[in-house]
BAFIFI-571470 format. One record per residue: x, y negated, z of N, C-alpha, C in turn; residue number from 1. Coordinates in pm, whole numbers, plus 32768, in hexadecimal, padded with zeros to 4 digits. Layout:
BEGIN
{{X; Y; Z}; {X; Y; Z}; {X; Y; Z}; NUM}
...
REM end
This chain:
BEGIN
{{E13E; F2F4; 5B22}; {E122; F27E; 5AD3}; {E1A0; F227; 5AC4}; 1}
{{E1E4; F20C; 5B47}; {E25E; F1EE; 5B37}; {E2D4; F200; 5AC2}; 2}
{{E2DC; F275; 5ABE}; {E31A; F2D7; 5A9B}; {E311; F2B6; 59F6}; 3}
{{E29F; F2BD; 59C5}; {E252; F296; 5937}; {E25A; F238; 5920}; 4}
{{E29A; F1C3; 5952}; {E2B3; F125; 5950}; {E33B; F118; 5920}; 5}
{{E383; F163; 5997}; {E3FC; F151; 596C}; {E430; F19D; 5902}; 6}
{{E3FB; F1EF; 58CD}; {E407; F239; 584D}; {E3FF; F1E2; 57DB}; 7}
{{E38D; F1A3; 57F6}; {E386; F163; 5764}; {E3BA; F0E3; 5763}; 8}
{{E3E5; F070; 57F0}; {E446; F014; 57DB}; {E4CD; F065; 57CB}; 9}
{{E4ED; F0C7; 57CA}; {E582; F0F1; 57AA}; {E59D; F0BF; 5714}; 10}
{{E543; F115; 56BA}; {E595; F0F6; 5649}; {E559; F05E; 561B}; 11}
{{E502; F014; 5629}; {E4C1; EFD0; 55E7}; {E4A9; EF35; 5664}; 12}
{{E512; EF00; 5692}; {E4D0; EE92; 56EF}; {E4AA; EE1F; 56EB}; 13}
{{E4C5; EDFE; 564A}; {E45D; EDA0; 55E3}; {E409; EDA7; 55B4}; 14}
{{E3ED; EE19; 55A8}; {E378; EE3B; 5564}; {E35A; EE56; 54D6}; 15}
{{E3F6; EE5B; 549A}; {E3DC; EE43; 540F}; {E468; EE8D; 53DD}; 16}
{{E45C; EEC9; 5358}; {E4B9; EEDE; 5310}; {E51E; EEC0; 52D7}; 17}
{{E594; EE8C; 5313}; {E5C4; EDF9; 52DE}; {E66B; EDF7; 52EC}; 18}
{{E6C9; EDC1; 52B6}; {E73D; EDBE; 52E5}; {E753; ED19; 52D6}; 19}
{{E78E; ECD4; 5318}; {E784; EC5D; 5321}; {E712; EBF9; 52C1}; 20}
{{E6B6; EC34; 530C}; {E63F; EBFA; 52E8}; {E5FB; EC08; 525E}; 21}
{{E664; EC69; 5206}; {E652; EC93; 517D}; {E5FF; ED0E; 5187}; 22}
{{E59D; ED46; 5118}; {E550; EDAB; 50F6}; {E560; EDC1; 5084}; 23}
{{E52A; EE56; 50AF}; {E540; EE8A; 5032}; {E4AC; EE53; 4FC7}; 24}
{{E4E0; EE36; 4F30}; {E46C; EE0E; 4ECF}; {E46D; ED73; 4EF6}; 25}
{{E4CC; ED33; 4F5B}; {E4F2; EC99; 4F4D}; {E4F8; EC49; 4EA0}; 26}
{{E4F8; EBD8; 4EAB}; {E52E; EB8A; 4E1D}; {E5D9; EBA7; 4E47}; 27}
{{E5EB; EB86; 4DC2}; {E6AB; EB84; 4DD4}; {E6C2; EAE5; 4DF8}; 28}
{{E619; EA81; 4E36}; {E63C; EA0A; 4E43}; {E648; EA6A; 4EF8}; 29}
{{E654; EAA7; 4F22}; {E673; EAC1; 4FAC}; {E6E9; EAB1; 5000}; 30}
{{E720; EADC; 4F87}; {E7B4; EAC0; 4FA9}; {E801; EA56; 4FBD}; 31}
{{E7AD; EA09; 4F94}; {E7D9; E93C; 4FDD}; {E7D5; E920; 504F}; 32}
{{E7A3; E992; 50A9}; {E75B; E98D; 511B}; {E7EC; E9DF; 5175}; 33}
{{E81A; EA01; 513A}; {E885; EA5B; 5166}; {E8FC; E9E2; 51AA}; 34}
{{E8FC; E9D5; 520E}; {E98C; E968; 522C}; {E9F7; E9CA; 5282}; 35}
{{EA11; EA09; 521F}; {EAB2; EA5A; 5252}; {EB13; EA2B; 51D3}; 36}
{{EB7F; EA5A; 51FE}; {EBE6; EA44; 51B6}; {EBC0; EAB4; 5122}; 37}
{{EBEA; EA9C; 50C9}; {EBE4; EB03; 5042}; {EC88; EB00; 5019}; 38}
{{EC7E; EB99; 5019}; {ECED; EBA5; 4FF7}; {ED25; EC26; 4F8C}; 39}
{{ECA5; EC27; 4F64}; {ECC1; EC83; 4EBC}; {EC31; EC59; 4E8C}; 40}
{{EC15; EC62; 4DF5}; {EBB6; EC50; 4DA8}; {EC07; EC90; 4D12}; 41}
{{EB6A; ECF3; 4CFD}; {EB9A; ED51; 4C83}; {EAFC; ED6A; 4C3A}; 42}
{{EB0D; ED44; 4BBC}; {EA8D; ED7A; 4B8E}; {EA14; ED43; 4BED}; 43}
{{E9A2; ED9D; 4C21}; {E943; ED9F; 4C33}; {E977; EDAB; 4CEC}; 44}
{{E9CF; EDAD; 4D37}; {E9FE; EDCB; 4DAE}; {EA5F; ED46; 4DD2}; 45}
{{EA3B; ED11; 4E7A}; {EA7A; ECD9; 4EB1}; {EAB9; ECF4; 4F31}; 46}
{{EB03; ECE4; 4F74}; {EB14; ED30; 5003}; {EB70; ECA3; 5045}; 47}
{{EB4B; EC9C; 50CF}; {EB3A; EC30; 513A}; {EB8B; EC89; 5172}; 48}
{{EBBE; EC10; 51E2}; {EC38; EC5B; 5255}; {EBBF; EC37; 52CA}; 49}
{{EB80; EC6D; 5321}; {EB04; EC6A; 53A4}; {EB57; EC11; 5400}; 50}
{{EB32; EBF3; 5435}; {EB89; EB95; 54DE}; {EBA8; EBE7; 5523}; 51}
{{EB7F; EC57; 5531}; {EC01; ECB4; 5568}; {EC29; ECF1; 5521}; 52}
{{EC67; ECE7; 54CE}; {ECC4; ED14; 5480}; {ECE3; ED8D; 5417}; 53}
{{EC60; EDB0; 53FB}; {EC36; EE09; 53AE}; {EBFE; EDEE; 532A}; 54}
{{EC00; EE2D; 52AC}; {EBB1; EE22; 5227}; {EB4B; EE52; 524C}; 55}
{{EB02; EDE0; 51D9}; {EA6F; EDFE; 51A5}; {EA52; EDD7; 5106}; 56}
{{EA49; EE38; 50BE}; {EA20; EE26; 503A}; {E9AD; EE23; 5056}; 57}
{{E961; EDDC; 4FCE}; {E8C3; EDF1; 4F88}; {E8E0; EDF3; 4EF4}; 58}
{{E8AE; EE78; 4EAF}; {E8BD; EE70; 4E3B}; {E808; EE60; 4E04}; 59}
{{E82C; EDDB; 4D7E}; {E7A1; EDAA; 4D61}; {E77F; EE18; 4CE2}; 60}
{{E6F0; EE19; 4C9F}; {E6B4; EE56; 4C21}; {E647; EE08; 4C1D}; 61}
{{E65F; EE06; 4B82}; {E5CE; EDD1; 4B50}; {E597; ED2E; 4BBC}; 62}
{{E609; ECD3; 4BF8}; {E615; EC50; 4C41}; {E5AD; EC94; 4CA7}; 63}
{{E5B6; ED03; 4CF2}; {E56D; ED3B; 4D66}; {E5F3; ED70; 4DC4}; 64}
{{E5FD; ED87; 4E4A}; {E656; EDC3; 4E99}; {E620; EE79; 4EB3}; 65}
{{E682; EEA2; 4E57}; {E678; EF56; 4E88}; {E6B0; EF88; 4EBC}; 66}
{{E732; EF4E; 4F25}; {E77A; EFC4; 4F2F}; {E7CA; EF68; 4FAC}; 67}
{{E7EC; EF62; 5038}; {E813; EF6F; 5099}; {E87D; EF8A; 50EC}; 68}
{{E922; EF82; 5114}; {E993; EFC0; 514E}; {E9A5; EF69; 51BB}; 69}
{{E9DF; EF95; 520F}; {E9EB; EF7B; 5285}; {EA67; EFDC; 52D0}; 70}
{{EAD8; EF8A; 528B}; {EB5E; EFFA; 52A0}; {EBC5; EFF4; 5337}; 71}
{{EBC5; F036; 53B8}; {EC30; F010; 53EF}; {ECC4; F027; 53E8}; 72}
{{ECD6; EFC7; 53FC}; {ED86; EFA0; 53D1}; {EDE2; EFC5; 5476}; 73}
{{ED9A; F041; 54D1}; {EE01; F042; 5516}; {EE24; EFFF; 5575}; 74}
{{EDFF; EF8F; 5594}; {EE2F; EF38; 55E9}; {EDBF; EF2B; 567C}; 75}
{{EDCF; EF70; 56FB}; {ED7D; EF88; 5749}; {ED1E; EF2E; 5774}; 76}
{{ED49; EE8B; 5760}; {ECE9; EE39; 5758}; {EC75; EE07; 56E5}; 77}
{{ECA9; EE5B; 5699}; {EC2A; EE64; 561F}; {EBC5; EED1; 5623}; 78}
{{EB8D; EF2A; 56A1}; {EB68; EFAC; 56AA}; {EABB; EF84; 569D}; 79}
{{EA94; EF15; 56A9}; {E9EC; EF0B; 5671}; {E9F1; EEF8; 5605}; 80}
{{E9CF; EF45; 55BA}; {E969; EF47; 551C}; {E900; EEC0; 5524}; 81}
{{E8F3; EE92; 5498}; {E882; EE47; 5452}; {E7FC; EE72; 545D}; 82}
{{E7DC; EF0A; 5481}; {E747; EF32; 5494}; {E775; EF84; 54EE}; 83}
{{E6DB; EF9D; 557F}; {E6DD; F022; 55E1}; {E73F; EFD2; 5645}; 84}
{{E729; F025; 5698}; {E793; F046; 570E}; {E7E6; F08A; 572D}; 85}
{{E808; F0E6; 569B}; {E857; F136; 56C3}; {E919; F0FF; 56E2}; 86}
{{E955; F128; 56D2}; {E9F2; F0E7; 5728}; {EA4C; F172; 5669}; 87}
{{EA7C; F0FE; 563F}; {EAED; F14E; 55E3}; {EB6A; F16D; 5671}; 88}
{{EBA0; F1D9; 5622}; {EBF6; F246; 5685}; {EBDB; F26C; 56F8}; 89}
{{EB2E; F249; 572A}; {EAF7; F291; 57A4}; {EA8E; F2E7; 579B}; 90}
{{EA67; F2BD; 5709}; {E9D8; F311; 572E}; {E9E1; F37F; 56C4}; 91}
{{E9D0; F3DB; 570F}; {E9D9; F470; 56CD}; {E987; F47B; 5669}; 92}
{{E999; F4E7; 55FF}; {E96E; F53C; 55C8}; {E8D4; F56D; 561B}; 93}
{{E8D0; F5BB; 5682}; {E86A; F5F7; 56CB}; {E824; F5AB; 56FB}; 94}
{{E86A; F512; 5723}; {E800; F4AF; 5756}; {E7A4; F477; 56EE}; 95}
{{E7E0; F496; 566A}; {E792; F43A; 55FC}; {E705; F4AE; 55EF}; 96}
{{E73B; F526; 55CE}; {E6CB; F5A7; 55F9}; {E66C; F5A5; 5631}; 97}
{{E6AE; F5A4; 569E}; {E634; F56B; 573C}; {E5E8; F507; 5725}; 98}
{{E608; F4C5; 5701}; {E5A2; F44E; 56F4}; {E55C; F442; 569E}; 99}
{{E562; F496; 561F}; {E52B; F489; 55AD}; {E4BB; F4F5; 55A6}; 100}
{{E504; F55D; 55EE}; {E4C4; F5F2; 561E}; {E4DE; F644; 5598}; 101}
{{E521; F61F; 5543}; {E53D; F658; 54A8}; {E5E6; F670; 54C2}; 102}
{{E5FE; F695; 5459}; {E68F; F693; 5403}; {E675; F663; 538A}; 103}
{{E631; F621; 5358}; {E608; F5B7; 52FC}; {E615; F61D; 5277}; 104}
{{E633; F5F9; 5210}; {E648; F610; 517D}; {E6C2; F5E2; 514D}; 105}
{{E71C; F64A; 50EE}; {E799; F609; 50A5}; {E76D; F626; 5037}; 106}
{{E7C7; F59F; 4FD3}; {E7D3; F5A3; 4F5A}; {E843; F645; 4F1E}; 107}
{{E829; F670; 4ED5}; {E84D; F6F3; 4EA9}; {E900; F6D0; 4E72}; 108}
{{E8D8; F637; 4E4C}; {E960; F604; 4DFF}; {E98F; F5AB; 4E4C}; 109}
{{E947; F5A5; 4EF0}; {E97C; F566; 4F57}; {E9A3; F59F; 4FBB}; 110}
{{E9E0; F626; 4FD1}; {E9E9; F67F; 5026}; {EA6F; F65D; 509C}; 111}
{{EA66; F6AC; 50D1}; {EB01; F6A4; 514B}; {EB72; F68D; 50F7}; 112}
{{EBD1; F65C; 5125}; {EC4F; F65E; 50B2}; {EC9F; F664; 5124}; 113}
{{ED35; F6A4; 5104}; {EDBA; F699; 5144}; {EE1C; F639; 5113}; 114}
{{EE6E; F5B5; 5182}; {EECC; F5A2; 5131}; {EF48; F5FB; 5189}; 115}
{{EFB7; F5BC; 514F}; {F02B; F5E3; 51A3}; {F033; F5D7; 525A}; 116}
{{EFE0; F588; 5274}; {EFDF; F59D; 5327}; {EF39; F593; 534F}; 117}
{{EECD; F57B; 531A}; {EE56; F566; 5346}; {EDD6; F5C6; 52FF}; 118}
{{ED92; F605; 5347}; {ED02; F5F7; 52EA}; {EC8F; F5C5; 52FC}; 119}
{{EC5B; F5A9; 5279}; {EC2C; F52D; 527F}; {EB74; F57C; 5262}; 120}
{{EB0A; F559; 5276}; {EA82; F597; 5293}; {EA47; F526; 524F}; 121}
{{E9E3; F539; 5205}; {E962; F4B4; 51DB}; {E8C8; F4DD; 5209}; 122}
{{E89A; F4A6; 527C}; {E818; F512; 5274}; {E7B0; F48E; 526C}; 123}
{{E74E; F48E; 521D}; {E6D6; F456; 51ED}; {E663; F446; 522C}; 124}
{{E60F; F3CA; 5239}; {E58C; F3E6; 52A2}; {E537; F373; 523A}; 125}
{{E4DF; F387; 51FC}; {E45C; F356; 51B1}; {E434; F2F7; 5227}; 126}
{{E3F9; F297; 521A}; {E39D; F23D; 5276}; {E2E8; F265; 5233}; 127}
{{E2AB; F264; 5295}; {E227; F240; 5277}; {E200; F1B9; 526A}; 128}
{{E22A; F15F; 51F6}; {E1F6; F0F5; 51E2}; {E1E6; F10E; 5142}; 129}
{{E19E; F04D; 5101}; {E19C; F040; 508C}; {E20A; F034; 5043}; 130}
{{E27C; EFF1; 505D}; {E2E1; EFEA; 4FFB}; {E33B; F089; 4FF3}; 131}
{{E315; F101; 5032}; {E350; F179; 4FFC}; {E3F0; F171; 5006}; 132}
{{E417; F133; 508E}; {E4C4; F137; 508E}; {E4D0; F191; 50F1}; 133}
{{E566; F1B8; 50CD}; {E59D; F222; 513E}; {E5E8; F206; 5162}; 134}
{{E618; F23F; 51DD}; {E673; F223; 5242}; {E6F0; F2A3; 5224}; 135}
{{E756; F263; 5228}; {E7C7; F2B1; 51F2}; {E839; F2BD; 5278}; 136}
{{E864; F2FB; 52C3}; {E897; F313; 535B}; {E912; F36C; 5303}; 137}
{{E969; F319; 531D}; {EA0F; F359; 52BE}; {EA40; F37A; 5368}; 138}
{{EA85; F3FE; 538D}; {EAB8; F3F2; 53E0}; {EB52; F457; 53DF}; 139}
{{EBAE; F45E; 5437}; {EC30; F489; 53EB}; {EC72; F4DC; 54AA}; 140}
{{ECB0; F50F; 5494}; {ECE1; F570; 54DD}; {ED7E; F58A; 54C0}; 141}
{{EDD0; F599; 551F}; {EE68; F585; 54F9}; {EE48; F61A; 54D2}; 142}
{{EEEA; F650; 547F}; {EF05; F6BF; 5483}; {EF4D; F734; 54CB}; 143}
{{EF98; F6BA; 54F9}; {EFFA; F6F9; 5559}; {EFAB; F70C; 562B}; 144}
{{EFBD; F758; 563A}; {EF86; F783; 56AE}; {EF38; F82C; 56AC}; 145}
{{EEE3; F80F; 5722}; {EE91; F892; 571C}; {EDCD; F897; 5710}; 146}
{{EDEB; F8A7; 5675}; {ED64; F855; 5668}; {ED20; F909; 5608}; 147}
{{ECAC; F90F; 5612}; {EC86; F980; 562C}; {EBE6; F961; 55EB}; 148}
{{EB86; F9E3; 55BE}; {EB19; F9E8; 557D}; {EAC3; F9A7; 562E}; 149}
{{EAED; F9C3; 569E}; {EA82; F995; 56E5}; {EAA2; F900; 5743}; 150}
{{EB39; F8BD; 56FF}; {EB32; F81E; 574E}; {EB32; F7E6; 56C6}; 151}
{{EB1F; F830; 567B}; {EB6F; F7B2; 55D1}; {EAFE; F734; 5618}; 152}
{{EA70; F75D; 55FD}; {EA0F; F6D6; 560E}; {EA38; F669; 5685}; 153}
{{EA65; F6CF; 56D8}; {EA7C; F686; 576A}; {EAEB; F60E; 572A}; 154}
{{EB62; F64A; 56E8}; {EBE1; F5FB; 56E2}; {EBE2; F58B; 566D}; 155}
{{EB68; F5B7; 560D}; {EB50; F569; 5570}; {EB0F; F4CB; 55CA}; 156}
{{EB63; F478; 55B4}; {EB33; F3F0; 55F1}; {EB31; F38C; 556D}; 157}
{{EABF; F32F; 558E}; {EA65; F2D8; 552E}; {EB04; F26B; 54D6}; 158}
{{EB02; F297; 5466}; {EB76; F232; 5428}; {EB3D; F1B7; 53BC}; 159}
{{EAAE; F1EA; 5378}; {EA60; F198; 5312}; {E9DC; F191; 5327}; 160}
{{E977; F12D; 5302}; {E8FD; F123; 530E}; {E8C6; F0D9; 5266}; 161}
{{E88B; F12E; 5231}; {E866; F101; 51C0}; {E79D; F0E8; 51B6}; 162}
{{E77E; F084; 5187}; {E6CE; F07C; 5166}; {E6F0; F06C; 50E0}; 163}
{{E68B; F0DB; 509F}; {E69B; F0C0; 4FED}; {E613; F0DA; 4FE9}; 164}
{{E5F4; F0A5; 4F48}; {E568; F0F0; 4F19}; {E568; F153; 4F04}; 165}
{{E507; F1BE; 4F1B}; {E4F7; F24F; 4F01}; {E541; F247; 4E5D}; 166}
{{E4EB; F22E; 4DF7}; {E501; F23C; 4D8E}; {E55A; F211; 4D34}; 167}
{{E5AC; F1BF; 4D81}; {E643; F179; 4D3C}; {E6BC; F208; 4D67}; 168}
{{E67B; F240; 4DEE}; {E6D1; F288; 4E26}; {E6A7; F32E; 4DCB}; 169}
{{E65C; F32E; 4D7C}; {E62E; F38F; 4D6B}; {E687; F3B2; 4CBB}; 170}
{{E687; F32A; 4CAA}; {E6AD; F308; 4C20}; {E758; F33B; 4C25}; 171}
{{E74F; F2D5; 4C8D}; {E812; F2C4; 4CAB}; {E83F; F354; 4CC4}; 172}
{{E7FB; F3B8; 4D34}; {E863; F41D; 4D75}; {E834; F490; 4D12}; 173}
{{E793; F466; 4CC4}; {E74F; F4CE; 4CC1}; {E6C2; F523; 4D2B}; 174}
{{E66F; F568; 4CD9}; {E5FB; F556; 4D19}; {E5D6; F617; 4D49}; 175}
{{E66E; F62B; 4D4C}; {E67B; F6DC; 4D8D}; {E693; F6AC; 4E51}; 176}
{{E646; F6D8; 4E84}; {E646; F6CB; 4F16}; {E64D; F758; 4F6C}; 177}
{{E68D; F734; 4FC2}; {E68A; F7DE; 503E}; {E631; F790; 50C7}; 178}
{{E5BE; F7C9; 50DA}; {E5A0; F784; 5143}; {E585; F7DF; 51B0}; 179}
{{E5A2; F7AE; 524F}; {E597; F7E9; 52AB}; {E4F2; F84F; 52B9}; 180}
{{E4E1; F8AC; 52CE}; {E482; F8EA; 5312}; {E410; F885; 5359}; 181}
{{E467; F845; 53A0}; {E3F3; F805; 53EB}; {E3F7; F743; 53D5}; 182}
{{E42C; F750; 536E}; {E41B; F6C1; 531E}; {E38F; F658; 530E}; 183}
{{E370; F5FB; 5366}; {E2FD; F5AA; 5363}; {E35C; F511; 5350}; 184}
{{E2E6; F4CB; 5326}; {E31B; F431; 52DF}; {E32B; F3F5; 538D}; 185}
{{E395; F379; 5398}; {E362; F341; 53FB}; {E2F8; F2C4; 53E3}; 186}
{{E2C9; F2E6; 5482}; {E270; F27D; 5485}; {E254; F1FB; 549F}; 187}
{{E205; F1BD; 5455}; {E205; F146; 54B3}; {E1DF; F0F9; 54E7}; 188}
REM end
């Protein structure tokens, strides 16, 4: 029972879907609510510098909030994310797995990519709620070392956290998906 407690305060210890107190299907009056610094605004997208020292965009549609970032910038005192418990540059690839008990779903036009020193993974997890957002777990892996088909997950550590609407995201990446075998929504 224990055990089942702390499972579900892991990702969720508000209780709610939220990145600084924003949701997804918010008014774009939400964003008044936002007291960080802003430090880009484009179109339908704004992005905040967090108090520890990380970006956070919200890009608006239709004066509703669809779409979610939560970028770390690297700096070891910025390693808590805006949603979950998980730790950017600690928490694995396999831990996100484990806990989810999936390998979630990728966008087809959101797949692994290589740059010149990193690769970079997007894996997807649906929520079981009403507003239909997903959880987007960007995680990246150096290149250089000895990284292999059976530690890649081990070594792929948490670099982005995105909440979007299913269907903005469906629009945006496209609505071709690869989903894990044993793919269930999380719960909540």
């Amino acid at each position: 029972m224990a055990i089942l407690f702390l499972a579900s305060s892991f990702l969720l210890p508000s209780g709610e879907i939220s990145m600084y107190g924003v949701k997804i299907n918010d008014s774009q009056k939400s964003l008044e609510n936002v007291n960080l610094e802003r430090i880009a605004k484009k179109d339908k997208m704004q992005k905040f510098r967090t108090e520890n020292g990380n970006d956070f965009s919200i890009t608006v549609e239709k004066g509703k909030v669809v779409y979610m970032e939560n970028d770390w910038l690297q700096d070891e005192k910025g390693v808590q994310p805006l949603f979950s418990d998980f730790k950017f540059g600690q928490t694995s690839l396999k831990a996100i797995r484990s806990k989810f008990s999936t390998n979630g779903f990728t966008y087809k036009s959101r797949g692994s990519f290589q740059t010149k020193t990193h690769l970079i993974m997007f894996n997807c997890f649906e929520f079981e709620s009403e507003n239909n957002e997903v959880l987007v777990t960007i995680t990246k892996v150096a290149l250089k070392g000895d990284i292999t088909e059976n530690n890649l997950a081990i070594k792929a550590k948490l670099d982005a956290l995105i909440i979007a609407d299913k269907n903005y995201l469906d629009k945006t990446w496209g609505k071709d998906k690869t989903y894990d075998p044993t793919y269930r929504k999380i719960q909540m």
